[in-house]
N, C-alpha and C positions, 0 to 999 in steps of 0.2 A: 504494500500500500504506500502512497504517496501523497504527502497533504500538506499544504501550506500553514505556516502557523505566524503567529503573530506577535511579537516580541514585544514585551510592555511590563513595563510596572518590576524588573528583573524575572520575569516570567514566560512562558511561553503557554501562549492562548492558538485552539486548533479547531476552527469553526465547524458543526457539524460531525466532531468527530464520533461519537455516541452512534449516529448511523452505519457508519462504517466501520468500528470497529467490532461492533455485535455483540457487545460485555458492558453489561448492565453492572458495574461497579462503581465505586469510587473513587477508588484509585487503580491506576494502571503503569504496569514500567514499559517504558519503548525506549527502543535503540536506533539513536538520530545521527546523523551525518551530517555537517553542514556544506553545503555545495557553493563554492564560490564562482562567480562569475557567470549566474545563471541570468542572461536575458531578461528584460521581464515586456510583456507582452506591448508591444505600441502601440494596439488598437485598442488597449484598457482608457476608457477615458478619463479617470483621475488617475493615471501616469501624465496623460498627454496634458492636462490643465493643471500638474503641479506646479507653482512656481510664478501663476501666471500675475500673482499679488504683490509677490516682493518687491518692497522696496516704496510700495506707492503709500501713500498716505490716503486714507480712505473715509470721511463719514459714513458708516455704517446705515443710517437710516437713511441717508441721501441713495445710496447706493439700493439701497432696497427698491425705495420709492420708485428708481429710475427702471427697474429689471422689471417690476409692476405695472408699470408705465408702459415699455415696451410692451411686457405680455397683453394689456388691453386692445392693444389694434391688432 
């Protein structure tokens, strides 16, 4: 099996994995590898719209209003 996991908090979170693993426990031991240099998908689109904020200075609720704005017409 092969599953993406999510790094946080000094921990490691694995969406779903309950489904896939088929063991109805509490806890569980697995044996992980960390794969370096793995791609990660370009068509994902919060890879493609990381970043796309830095730097700018932003009113939040200005910025709201205007996305609102758009979406009306």
């Amino acid at each position: 099996m092969i599953a993406e996991a999510i790094i946080k908090d000094g921990g490691l979170f694995i969406p779903g994995v309950e489904d896939q693993v088929k063991v109805r426990k509490d806890k569980v031991t697995i044996q992980f590898t960390i794969l370096d240099g793995i791609s990660l998908p370009q068509h994902d689109p919060f890879i493609q719209a990381a970043g796309i904020l830095k730097g700018r200075i932003i009113d939040p609720l200005k910025y709201q209003k205007e996305l609102r704005d758009e979406w009306g017409h």
